[in-house]
Wavefront OBJ file of the C-alpha trace (Angstrom):
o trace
v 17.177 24.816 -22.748
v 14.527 22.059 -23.182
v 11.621 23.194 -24.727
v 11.101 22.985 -28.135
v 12.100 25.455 -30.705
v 11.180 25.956 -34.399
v 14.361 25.932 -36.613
v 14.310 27.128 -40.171
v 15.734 24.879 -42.826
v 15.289 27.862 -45.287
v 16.861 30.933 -43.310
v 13.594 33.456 -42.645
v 16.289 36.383 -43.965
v 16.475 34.172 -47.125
v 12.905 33.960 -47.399
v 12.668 37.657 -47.332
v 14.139 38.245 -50.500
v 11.300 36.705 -51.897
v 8.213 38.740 -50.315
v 6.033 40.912 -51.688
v 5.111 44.622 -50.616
v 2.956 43.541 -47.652
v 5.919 41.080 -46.294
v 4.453 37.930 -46.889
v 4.928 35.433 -49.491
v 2.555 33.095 -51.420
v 3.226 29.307 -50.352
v 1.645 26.442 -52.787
v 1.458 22.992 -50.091
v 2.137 20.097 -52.323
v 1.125 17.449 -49.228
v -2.116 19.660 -48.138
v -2.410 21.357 -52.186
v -3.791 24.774 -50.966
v -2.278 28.276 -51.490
v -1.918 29.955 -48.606
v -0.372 33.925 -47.638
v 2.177 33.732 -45.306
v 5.010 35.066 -42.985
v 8.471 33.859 -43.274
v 8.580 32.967 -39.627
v 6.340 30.497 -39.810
v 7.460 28.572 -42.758
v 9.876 25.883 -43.692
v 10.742 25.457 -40.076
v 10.742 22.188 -37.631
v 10.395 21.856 -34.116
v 14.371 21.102 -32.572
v 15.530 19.957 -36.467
v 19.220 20.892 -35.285
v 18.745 20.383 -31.631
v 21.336 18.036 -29.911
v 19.138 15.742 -27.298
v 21.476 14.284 -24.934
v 20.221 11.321 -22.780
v 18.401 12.262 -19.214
v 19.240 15.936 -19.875
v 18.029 18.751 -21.830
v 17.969 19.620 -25.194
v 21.221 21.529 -26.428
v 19.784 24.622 -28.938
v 23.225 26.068 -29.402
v 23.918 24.329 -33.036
v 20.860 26.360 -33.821
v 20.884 29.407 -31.369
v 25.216 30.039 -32.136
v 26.525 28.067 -34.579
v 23.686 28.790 -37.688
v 23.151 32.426 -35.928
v 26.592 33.007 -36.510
v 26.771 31.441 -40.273
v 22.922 32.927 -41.177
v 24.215 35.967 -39.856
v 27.275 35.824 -42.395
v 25.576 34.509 -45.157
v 23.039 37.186 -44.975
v 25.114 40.065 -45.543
v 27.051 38.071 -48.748
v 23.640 37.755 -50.093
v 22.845 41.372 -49.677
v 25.992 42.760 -51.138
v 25.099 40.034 -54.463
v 21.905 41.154 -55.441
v 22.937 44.426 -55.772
v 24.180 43.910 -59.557
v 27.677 45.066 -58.708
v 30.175 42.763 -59.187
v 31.804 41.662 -55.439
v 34.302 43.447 -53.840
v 36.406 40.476 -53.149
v 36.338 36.745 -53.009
v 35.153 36.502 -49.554
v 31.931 37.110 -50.595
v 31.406 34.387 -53.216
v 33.367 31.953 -50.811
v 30.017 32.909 -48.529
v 27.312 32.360 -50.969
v 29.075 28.674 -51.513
v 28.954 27.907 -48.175
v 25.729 29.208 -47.760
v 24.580 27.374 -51.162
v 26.272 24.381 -49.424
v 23.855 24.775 -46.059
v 21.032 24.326 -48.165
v 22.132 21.330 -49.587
v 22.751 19.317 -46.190
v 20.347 21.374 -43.174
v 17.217 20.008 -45.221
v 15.033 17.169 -42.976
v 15.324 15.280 -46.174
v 18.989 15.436 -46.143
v 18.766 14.256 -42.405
v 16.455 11.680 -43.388
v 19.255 9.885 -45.646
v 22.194 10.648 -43.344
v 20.131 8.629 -40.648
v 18.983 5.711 -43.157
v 22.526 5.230 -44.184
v 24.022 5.040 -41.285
v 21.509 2.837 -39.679
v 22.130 0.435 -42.896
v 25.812 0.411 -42.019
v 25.689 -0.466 -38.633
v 22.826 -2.950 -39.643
v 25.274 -4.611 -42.225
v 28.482 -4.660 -39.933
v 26.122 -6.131 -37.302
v 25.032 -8.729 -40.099
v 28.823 -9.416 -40.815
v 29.960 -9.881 -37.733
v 28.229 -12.429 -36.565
v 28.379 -14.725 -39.441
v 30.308 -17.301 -37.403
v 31.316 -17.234 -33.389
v 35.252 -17.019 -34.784
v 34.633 -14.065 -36.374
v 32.624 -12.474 -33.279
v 35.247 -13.868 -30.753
v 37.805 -11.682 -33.068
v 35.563 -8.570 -32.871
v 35.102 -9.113 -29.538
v 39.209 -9.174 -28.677
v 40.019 -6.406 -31.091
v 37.214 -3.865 -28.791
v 38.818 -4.995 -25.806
v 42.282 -4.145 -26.981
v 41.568 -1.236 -28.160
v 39.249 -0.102 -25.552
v 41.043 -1.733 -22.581
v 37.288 -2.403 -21.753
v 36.311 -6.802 -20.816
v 33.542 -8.096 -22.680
v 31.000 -9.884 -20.303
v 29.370 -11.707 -23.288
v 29.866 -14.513 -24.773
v 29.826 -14.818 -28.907
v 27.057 -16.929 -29.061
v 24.332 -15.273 -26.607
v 25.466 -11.925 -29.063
v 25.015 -13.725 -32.193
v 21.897 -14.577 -30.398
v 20.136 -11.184 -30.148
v 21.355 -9.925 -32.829
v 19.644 -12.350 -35.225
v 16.609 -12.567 -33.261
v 16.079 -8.714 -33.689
v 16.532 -8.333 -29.893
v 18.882 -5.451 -30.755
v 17.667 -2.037 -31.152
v 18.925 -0.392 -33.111
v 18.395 3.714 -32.578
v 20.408 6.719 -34.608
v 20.590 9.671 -33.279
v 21.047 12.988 -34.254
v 24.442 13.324 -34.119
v 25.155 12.150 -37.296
v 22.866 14.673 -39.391
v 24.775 17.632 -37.366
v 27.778 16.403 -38.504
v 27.090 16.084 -41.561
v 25.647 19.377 -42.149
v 28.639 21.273 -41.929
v 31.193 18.267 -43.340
v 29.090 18.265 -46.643
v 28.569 22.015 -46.515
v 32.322 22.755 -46.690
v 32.889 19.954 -49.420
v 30.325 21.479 -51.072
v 31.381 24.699 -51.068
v 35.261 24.106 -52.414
v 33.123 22.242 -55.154
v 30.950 25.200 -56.392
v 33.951 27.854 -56.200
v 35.754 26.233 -59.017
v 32.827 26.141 -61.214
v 31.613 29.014 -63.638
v 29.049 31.590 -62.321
v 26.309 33.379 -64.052
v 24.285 35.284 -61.648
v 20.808 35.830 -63.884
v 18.864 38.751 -64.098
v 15.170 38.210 -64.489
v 12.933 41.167 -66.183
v 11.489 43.741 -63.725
v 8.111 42.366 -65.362
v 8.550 38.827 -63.303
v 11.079 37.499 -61.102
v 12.473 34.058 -59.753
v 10.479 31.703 -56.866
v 11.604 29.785 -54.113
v 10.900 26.616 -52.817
v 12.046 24.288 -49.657
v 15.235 22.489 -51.466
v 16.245 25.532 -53.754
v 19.537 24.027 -55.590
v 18.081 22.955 -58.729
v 20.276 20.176 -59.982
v 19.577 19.594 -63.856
v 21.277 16.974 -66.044
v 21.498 17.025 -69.936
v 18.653 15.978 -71.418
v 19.060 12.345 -71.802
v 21.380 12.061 -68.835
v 20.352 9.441 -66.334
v 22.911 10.384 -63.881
v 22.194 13.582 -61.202
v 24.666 15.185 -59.063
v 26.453 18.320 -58.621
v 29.446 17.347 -60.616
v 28.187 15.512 -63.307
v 29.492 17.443 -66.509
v 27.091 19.061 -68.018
v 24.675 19.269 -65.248
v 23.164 23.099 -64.543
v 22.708 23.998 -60.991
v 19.928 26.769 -60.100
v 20.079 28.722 -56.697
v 17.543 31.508 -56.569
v 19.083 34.150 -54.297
v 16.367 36.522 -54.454
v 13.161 37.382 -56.587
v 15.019 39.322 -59.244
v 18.249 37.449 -59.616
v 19.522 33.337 -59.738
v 22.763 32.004 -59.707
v 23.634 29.778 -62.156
v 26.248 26.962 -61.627
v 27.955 25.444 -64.402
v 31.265 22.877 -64.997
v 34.457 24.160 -63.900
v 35.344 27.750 -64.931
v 36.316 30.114 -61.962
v 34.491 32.560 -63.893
v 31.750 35.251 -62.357
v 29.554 37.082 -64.385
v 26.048 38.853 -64.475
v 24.134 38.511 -67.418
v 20.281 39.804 -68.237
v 17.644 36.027 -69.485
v 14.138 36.465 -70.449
v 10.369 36.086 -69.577
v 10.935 32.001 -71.199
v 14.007 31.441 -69.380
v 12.983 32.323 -66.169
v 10.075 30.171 -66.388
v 11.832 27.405 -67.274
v 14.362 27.744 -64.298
v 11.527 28.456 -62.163
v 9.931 25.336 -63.216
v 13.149 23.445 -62.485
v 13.147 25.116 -58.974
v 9.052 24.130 -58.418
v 10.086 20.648 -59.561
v 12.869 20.292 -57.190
v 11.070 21.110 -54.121
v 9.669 18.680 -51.068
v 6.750 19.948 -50.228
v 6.840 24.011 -50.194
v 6.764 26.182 -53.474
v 6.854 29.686 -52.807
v 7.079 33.307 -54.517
v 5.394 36.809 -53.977
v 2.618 36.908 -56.361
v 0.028 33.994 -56.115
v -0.905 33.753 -60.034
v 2.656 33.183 -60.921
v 3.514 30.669 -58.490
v 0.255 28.780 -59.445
v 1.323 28.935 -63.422
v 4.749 27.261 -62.195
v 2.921 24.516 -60.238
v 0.977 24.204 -63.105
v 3.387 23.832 -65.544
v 6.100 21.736 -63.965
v 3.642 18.975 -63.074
v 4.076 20.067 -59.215
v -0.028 19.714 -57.846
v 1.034 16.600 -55.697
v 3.943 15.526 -53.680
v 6.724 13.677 -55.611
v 5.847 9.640 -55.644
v 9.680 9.006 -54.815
v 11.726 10.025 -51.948
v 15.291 12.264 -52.634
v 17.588 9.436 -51.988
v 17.159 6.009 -52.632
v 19.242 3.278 -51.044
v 20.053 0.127 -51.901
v 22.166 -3.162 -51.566
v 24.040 -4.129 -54.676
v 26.302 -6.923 -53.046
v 25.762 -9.045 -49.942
v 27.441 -12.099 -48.750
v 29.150 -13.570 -45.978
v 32.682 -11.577 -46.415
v 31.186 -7.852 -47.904
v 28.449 -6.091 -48.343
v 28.297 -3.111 -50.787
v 25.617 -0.525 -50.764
v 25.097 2.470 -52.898
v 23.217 5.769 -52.339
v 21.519 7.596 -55.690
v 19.143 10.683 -55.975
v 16.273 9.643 -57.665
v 15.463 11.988 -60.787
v 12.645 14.553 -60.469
v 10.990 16.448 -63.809
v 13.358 18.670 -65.608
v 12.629 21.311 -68.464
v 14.647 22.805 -71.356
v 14.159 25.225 -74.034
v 13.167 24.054 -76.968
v 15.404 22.112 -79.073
v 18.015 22.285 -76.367
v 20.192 19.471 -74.429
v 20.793 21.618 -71.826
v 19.608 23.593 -69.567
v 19.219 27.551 -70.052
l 1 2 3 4 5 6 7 8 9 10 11 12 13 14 15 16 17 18 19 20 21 22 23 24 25 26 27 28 29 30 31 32 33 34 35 36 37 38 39 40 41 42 43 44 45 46 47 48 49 50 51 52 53 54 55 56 57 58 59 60 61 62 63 64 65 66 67 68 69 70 71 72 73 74 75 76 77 78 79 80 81 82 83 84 85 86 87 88 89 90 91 92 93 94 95 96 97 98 99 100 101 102 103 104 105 106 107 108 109 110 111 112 113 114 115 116 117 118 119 120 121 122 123 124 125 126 127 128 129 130 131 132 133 134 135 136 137 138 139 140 141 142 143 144 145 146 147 148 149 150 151 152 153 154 155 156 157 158 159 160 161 162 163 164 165 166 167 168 169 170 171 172 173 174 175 176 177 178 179 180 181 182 183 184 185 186 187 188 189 190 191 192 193 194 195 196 197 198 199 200 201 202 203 204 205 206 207 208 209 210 211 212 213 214 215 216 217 218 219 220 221 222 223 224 225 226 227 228 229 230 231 232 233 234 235 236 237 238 239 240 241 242 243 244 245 246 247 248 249 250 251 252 253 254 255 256 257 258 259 260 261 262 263 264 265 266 267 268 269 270 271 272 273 274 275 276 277 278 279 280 281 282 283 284 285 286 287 288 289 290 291 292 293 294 295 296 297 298 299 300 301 302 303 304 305 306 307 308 309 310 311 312 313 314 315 316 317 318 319 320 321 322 323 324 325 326 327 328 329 330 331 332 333 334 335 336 337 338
């Protein structure tokens, strides 16, 4: 199948939990900053995001068409059976929701953005490396042909040659953002199942908000370090407009517990804060006090991941991969999040 295809990077049965009573939802556009009323279907999607485009032959749909139909189609039914405010009926079902937490992480363009700038740094630096001296490439060059069983037709220098005079290009395809998707997913998931679960209960009054990156990571205040398994950090997953899981250290533990009016705004400013470009939710006015509130008008000035070099020399080359920090709100007089 060649032509092209929109693929949603926030599930449209995901989205649905978060509609109001005529089946749309509200969207704030932090890029284009205009509210607009929408269908599901037609946001948070990307033309062939997860499509496979082999060279001088069509594009391949089936990660999208079988492999996320068959994991959206399983996620969906764990999600219904956990905003029902009964406590699961076995594990299988919060094994699910990690997973599924875990596809959000790594389908996002943003995360493919990063999987493609770090691996185009790598091959960029072993490039560099190799061809430091002709030994060295003569030894690269031997070592592919032994293990390949494949002859070389060129010599060190004319490939020291083109690679320093940029006559190399260097092109990365999609293969390693499909990859990655479900490798991180998985290690993802194992992660969040031995951590403590609170699965929040918002007020029938208001409710929780979505947005186009939904895990929420927040540090302790004062914390310059972000990640999933930093101790202390709070992790916020809206699941659907009346309840949000909460992620905390390691505990194995599941419960449901009722917050308030202030601590749902608070997590829902964490959630606005967190997000790309989309902020969404059922009810306009609310959505446009959380943009408000949590600084969200205009897109973030940073990108999600930054990379950089932090050793580089003839023999080794180390580079390191960070999340940059986005705003993050606390109750009053608290170190922690809610």
């Amino acid at each position: 199948m060649s032509e092209p295809r929109k693929h949603h990077y926030i599930p449209v049965f995901y989205q649905k939990h978060f509609v109001n009573a005529n089946g749309l939802i509200w969207v704030y556009d932090r890029q284009e900053k205009v509210y607009r009323e929408l269908p599901p279907k037609v946001l948070c999607c990307q033309k062939d995001l997860y499509a496979l485009k082999p060279k001088d032959a069509p594009k391949d749909q089936r990660v999208e068409s079988q492999a996320f139909g068959f994991a959206d189609a399983k996620c969906a039914s764990a999600l219904r059976e956990l905003v029902t405010g009964k406590m699961p009926a076995d594990l299988s079902t919060l094994e699910t929701i990690a997973y599924f937490v875990g596809l959000q992480c790594s389908r996002l363009p943003s995360s493919g953005e990063m999987v493609s700038q770090v691996y185009k740094r790598g091959v960029e630096e072993m490039m560099r490396l190799t061809t430091v001296s002709v030994d060295r490439m003569k030894s690269v060059i031997e070592r592919y042909s032994k293990q390949t069983g494949e002859t070389v037709d060129v010599s060190p220098e004319s490939l020291i040659e083109a690679v320093r005079g940029n006559h190399v290009k260097l092109v990365v395809t999609e293969r390693p953002f499909i990859e990655h998707i479900f490798q991180h997913a998985d290690f993802l998931s194992k992660m969040f199942l031995e951590m403590s679960w609170d699965i929040l209960a918002a007020p029938p009054e208001t409710g929780f908000i979505l947005c186009d990156d939904p895990l929420a990571i927040v540090p302790p205040k004062g914390c310059e370090q972000i990640g999933v398994g930093i101790p202390g950090a709070v992790k916020y997953f809206p699941l659907a407009r009346q309840f949000c899981l909460r992620l905390g250290d390691k505990g194995n533990t599941l419960r449901y517990r009722k917050v308030d009016r202030q601590t749902v705004r608070i997590i829902n400013q964490n959630i606005a804060s967190n997000s790309e470009r989309f902020i969404m939710g059922p009810v306009q006015e609310q959505v446009a006090r959380v943009v408000k509130g949590s600084s969200s008008v205009d897109m973030h000035p940073s990108p999600r991941f930054a990379h950089e070099t932090v050793k580089k020399d003839d023999n080794e080359s180390l580079q390191m991969l960070t999340r940059n920090p986005r705003r993050y709100f606390y109750a009053a007089g608290a170190s922690e999040s809610p």
